[in-house]
C-alpha positions as CSV (number, residue, x, y, z in Angstrom):
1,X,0.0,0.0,0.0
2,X,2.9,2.5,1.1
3,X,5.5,3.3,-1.9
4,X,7.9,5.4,0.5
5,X,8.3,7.1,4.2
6,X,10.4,10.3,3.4
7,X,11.7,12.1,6.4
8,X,11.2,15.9,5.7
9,X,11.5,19.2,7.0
10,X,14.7,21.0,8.8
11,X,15.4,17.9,11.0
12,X,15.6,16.1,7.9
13,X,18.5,18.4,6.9
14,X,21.4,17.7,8.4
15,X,22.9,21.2,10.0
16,X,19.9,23.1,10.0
17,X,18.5,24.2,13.0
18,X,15.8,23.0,13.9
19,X,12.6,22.7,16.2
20,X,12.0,19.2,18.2
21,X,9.4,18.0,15.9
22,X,10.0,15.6,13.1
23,X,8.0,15.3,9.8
24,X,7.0,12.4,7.7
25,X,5.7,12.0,4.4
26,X,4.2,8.6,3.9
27,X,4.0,8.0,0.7
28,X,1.3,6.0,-1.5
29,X,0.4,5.9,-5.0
30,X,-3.3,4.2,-5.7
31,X,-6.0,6.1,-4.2
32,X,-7.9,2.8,-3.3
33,X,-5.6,2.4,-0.3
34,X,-5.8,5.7,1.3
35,X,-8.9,3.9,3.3
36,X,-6.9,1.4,4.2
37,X,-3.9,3.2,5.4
38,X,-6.2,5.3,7.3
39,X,-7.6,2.6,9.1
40,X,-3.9,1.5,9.9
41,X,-3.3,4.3,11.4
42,X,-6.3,5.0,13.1
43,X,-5.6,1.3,15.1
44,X,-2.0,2.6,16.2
45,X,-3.5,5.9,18.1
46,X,-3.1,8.6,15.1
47,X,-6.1,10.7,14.4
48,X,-7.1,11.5,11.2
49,X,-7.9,15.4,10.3
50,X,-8.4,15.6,6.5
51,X,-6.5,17.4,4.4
52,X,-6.8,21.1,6.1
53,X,-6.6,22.6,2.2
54,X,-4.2,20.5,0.4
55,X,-5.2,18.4,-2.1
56,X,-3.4,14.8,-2.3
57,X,-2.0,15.4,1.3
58,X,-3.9,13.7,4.7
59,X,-2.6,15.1,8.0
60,X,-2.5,12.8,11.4
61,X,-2.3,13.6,14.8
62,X,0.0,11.7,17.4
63,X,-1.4,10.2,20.5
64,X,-0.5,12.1,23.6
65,X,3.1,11.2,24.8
66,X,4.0,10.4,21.1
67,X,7.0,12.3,20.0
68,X,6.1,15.8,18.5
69,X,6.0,15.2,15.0
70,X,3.9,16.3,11.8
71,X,2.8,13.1,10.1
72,X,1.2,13.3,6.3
73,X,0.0,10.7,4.1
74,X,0.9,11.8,0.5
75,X,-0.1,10.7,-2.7
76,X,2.2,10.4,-5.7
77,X,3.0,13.3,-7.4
78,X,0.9,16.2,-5.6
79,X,2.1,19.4,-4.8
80,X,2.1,18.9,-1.0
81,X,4.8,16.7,-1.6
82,X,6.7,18.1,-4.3
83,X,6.4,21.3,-2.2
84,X,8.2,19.2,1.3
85,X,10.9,17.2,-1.3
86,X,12.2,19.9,-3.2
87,X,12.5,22.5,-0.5
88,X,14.3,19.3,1.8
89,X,16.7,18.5,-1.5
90,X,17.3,21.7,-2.3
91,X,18.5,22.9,1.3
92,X,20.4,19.4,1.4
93,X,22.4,20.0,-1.3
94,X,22.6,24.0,-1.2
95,X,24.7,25.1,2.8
96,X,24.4,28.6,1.5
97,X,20.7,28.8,1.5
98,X,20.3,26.2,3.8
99,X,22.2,28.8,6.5
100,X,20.5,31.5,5.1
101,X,17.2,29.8,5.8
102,X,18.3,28.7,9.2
103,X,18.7,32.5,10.5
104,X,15.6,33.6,9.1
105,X,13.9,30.8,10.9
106,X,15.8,31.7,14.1
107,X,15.1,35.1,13.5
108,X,11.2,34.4,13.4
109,X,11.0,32.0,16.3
110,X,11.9,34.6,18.7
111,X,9.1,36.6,17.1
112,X,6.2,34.2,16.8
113,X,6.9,31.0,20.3
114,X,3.0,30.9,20.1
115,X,2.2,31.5,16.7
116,X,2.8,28.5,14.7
117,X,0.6,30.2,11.6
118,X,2.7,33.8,11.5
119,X,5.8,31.5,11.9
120,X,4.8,29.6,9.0
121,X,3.6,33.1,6.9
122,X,6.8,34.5,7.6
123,X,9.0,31.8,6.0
124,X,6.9,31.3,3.2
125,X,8.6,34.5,0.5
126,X,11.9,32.2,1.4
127,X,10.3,28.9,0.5
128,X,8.8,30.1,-2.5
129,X,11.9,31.7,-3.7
130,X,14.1,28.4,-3.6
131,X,10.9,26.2,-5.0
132,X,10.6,28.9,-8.1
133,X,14.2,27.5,-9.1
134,X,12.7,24.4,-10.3
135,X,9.9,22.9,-12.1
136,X,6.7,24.5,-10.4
137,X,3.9,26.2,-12.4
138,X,3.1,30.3,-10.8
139,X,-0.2,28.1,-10.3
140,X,1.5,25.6,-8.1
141,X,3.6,28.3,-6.2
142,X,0.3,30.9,-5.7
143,X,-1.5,27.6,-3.9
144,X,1.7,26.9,-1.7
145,X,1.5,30.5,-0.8
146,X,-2.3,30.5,0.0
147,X,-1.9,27.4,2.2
148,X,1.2,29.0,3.7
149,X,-0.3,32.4,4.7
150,X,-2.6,32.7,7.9
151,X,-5.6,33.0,7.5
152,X,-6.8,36.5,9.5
């Protein structure tokens, strides 16, 4: 049912700074087992809450005591996951902009501890920069940018 795990995010990227929480992609490529991996994960303790606006992209929540974490189920080829890939490669393979990224993010921390959607907002002209040096559409990078920016 599951093609891939990809760890992703700035833990995923090694010398970046980074909060304690890890991300996961789990990837899957038929639609006919998203019901199924659901169910999997449902019977180890993670909640399912939809796709909060991205197409292709399920989000799960731990249990309590679980480490922190930000857990997706992604299909193939969707721009939730292109989005988390490229940004991870590129700042893999790039220590300039990974260090540039890195003080931005420590930058922003101090500004928003209790804001995780400002936090997000405020990295987003960043991300979008690096992810307009490969093969997105201005479509694909306007609906990363909506789903990035808070919603006031």
């Amino acid at each position: 049912m599951i093609v891939s795990f990809e760890h992703v995010g700035s833990t995923s990227v090694p010398g970046l700074a980074a909060k304690p929480i890890i991300d996961i992609d789990v990837i899957y490529d038929k639609p006919e087992n998203l019901p199924q991996i659901i169910k999997a994960l449902e019977s180890v303790g993670y909640r399912h809450e939809g796709n909060k606006g991205i197409e292709g992209r399920e989000s799960f929540k731990a249990s309590e005591g679980s480490i922190k974490q930000h857990f997706y189920v992604c299909k193939v080829g969707t721009l939730g996951l292109k989005n988390h890939l490229t940004l991870r490669d590129h700042l893999r393979s790039n220590p300039q902009d990974r260090d540039e990224y890195e003080k931005l993010k420590i930058e922003i921390a101090h500004l928003y501890q209790t804001a995780p959607e400002e936090y997000m907002e405020a990295k987003t002209s960043f991300i979008l920069k690096i992810l307009k040096k490969y093969s997105l559409t201005e479509d694909e990078l306007k609906q990363i940018e909506a789903v990035n920016v808070a919603k006031k």
